[in-house]
PyMOL Python script that loads the backbone (N, CA, C, O; Angstrom):
from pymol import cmd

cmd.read_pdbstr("""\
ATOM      1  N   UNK A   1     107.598  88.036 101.867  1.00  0.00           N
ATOM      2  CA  UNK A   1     108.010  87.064 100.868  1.00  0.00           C
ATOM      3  C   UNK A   1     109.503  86.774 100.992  1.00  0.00           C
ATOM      4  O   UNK A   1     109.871  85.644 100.671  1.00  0.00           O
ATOM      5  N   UNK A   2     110.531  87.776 101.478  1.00  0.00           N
ATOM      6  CA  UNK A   2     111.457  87.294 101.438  1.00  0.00           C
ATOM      7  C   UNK A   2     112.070  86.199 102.431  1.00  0.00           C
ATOM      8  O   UNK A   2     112.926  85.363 102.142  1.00  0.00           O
ATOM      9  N   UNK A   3     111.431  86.393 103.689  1.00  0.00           N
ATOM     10  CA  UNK A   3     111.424  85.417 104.805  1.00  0.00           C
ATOM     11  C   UNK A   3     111.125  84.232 104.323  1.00  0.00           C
ATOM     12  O   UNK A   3     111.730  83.290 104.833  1.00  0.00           O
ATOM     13  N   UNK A   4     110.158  83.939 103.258  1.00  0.00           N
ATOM     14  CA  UNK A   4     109.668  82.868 102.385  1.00  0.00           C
ATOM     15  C   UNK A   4     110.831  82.286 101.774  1.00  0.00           C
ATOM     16  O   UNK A   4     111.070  81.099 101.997  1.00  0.00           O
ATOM     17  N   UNK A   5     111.526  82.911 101.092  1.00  0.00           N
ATOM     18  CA  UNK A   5     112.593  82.327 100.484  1.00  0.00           C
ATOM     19  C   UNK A   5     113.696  82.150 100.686  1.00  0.00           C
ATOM     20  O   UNK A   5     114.468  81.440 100.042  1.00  0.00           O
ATOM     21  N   UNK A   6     113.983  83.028 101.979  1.00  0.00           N
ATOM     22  CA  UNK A   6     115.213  82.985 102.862  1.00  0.00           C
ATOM     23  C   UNK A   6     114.872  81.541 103.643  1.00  0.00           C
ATOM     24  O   UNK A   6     115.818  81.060 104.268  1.00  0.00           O
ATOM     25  N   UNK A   7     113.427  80.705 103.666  1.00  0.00           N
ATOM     26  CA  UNK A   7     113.777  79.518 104.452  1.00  0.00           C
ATOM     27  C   UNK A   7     114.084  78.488 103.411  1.00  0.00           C
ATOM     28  O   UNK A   7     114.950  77.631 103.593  1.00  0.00           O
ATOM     29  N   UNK A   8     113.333  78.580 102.260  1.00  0.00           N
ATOM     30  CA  UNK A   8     113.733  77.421 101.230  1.00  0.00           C
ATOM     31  C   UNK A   8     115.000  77.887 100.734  1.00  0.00           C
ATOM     32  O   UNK A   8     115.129  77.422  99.602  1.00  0.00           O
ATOM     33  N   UNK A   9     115.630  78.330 100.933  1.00  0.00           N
ATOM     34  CA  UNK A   9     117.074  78.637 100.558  1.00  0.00           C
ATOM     35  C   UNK A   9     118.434  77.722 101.604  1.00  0.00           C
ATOM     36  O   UNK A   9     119.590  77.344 101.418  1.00  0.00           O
ATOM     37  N   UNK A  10     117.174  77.692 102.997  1.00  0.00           N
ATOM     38  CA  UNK A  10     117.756  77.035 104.216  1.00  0.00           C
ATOM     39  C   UNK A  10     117.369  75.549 104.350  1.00  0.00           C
ATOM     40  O   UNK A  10     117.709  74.913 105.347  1.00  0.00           O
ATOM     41  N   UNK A  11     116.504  74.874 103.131  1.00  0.00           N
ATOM     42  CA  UNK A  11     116.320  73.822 102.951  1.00  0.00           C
ATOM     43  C   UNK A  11     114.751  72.998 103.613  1.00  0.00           C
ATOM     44  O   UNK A  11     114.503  71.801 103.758  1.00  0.00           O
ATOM     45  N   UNK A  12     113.766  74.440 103.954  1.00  0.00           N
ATOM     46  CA  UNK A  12     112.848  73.707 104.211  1.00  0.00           C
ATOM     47  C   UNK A  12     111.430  73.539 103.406  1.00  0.00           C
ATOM     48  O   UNK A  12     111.419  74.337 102.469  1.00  0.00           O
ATOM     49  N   UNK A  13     110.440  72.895 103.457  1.00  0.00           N
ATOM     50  CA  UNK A  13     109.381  72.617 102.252  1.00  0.00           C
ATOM     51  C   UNK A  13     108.901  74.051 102.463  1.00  0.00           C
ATOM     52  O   UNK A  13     108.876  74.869 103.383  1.00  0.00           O
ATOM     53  N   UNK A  14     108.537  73.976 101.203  1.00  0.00           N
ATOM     54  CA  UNK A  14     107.254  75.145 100.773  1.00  0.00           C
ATOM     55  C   UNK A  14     106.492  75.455 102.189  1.00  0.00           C
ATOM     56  O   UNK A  14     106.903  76.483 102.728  1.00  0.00           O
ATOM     57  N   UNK A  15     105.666  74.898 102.750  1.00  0.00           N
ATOM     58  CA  UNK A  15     104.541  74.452 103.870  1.00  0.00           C
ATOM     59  C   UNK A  15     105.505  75.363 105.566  1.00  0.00           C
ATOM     60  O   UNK A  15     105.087  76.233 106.329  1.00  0.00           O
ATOM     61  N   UNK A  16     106.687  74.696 105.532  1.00  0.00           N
ATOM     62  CA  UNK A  16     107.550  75.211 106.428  1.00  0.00           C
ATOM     63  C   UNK A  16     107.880  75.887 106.396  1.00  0.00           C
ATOM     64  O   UNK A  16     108.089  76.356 107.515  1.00  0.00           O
ATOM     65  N   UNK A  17     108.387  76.884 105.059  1.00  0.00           N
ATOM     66  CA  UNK A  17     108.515  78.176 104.511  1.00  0.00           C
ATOM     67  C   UNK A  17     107.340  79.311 104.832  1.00  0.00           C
ATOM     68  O   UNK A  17     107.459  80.511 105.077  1.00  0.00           O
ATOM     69  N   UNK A  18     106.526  78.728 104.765  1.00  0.00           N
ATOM     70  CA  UNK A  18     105.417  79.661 104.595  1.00  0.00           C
ATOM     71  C   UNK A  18     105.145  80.023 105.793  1.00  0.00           C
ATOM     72  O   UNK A  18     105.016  81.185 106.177  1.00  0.00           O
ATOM     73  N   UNK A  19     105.035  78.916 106.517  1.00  0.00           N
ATOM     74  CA  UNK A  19     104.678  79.024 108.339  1.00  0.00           C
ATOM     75  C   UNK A  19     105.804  80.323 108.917  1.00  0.00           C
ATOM     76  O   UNK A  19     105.762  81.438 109.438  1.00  0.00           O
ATOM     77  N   UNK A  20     106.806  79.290 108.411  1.00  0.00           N
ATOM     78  CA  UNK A  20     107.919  80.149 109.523  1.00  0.00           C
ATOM     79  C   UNK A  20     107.728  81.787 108.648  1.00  0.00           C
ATOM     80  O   UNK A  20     107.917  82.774 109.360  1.00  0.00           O
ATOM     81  N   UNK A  21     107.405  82.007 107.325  1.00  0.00           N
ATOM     82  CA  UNK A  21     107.444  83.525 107.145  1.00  0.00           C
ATOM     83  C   UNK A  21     106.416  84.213 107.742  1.00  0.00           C
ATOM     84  O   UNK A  21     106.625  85.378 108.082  1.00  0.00           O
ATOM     85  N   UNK A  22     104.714  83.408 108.042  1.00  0.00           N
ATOM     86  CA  UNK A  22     103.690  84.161 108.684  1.00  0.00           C
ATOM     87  C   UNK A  22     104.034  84.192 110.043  1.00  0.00           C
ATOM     88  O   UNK A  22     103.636  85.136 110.725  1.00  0.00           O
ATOM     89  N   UNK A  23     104.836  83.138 110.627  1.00  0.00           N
ATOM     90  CA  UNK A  23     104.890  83.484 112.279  1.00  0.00           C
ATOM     91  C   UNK A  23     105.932  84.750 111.876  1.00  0.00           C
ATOM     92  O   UNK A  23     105.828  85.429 112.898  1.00  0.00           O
ATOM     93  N   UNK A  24     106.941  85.530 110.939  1.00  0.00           N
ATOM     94  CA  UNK A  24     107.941  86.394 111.207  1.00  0.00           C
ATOM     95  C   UNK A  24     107.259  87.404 111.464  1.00  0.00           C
ATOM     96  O   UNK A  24     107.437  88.251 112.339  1.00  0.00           O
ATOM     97  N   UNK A  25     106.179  87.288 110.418  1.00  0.00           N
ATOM     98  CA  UNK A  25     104.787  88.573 110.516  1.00  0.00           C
ATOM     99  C   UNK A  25     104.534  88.951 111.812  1.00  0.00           C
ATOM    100  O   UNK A  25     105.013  89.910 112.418  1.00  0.00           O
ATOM    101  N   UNK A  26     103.478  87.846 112.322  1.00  0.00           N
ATOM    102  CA  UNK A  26     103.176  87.559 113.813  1.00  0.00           C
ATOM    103  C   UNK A  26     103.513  88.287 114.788  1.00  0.00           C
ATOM    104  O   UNK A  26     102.938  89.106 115.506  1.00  0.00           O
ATOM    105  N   UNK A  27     104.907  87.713 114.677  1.00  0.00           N
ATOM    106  CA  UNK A  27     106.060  88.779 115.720  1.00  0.00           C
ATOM    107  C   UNK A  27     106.527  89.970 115.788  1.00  0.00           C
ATOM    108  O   UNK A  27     107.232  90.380 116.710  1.00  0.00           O
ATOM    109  N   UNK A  28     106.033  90.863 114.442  1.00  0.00           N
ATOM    110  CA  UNK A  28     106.056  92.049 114.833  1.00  0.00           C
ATOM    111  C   UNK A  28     105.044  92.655 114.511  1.00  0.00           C
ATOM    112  O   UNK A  28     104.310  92.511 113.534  1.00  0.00           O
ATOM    113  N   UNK A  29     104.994  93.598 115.657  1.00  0.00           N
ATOM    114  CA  UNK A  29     103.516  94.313 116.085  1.00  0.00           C
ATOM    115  C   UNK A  29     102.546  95.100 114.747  1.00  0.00           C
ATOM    116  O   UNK A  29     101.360  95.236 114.445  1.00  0.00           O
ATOM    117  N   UNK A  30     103.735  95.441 114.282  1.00  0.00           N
ATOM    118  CA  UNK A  30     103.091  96.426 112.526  1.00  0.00           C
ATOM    119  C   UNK A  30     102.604  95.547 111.499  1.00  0.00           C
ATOM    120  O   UNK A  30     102.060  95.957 110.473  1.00  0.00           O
ATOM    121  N   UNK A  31     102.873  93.878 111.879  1.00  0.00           N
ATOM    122  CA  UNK A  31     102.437  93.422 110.655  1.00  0.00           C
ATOM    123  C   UNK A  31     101.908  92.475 111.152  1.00  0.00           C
ATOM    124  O   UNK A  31     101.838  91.619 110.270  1.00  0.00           O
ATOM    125  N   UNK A  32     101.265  91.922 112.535  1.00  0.00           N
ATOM    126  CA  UNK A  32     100.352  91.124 113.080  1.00  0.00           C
ATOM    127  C   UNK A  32      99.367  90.676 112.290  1.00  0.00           C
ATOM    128  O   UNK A  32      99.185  89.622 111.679  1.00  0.00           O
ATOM    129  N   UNK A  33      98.511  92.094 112.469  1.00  0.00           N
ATOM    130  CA  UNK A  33      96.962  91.636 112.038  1.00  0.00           C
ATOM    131  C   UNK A  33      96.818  90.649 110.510  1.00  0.00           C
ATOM    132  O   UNK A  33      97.587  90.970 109.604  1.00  0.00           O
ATOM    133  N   UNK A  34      96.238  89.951 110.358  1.00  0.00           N
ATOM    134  CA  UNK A  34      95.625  89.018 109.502  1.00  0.00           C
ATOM    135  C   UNK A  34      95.927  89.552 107.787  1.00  0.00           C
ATOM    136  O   UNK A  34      96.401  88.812 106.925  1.00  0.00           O
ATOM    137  N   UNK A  35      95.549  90.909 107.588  1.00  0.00           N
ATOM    138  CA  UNK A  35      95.373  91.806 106.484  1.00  0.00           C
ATOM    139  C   UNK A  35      96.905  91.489 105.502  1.00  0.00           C
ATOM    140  O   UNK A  35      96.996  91.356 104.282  1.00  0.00           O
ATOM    141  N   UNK A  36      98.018  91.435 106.578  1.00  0.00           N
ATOM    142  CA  UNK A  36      99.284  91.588 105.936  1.00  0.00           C
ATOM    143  C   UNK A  36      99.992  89.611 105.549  1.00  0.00           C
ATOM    144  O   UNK A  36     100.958  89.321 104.843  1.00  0.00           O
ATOM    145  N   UNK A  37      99.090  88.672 106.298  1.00  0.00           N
ATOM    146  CA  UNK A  37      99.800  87.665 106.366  1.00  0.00           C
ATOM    147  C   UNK A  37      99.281  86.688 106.042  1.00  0.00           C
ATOM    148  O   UNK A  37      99.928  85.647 105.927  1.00  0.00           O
ATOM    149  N   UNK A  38      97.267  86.790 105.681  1.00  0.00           N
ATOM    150  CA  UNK A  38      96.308  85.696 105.232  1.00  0.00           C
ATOM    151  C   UNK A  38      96.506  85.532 104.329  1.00  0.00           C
ATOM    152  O   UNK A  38      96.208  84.372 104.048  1.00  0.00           O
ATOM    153  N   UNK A  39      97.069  86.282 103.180  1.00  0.00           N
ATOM    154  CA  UNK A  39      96.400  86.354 101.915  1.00  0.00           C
ATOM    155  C   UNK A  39      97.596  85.468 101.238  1.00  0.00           C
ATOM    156  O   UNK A  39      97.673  85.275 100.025  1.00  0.00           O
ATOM    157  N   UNK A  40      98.675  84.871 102.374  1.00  0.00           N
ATOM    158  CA  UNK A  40      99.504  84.170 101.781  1.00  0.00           C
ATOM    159  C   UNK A  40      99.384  82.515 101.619  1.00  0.00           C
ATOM    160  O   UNK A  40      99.502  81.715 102.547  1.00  0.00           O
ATOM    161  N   UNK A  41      99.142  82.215 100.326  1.00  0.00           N
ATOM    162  CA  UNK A  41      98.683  80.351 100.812  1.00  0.00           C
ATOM    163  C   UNK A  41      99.222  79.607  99.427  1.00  0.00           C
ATOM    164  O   UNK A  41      99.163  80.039  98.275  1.00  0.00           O
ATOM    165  N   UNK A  42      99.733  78.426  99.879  1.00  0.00           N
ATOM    166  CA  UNK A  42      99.896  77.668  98.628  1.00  0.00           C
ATOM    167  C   UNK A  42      99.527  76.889  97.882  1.00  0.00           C
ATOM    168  O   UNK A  42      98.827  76.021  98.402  1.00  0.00           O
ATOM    169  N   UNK A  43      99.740  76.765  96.490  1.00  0.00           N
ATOM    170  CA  UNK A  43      98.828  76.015  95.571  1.00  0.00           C
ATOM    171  C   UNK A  43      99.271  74.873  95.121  1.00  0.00           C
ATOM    172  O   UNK A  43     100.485  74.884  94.914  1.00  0.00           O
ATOM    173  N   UNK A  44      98.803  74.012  94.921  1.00  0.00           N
ATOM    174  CA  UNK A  44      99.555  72.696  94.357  1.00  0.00           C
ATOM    175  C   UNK A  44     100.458  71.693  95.547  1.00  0.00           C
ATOM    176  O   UNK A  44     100.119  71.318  96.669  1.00  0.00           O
ATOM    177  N   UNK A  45     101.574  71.489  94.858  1.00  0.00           N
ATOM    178  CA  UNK A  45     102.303  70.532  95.656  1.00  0.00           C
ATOM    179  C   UNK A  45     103.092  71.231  96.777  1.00  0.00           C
ATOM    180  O   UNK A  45     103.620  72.281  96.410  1.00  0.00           O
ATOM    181  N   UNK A  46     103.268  70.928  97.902  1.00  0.00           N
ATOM    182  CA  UNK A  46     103.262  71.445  98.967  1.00  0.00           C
ATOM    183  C   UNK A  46     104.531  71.179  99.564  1.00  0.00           C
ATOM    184  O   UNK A  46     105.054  71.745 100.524  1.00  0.00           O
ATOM    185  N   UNK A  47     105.133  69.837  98.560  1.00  0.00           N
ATOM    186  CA  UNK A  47     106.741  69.615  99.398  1.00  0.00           C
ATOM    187  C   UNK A  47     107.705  70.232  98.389  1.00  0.00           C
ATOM    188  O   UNK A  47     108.913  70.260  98.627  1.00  0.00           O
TER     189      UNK A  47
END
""", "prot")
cmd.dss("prot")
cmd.show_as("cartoon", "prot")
cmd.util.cbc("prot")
cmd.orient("prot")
């Protein structure tokens, strides 16, 4: 979550936020799998 807010802090939408925090997941090996990074999704307005 904080990667989440460290990007809208950097000025990008919700949608872009979110991406760029599940790819941070992604990239490291301990927090790859699905379990730590699906369960993140957004509701409503998206920009």
């Amino acid at each position: 979550m904080s990667e989440f807010y460290k990007a809208l802090k950097e000025g990008k939408t919700k949608a872009e936020a979110l991406r760029a925090a599940q790819i941070a997941l992604l990239k490291n090996p301990k927090t790859a799998h699905p379990y730590y990074w699906s369960a993140f999704i957004l509701v409503g307005s998206w920009l």
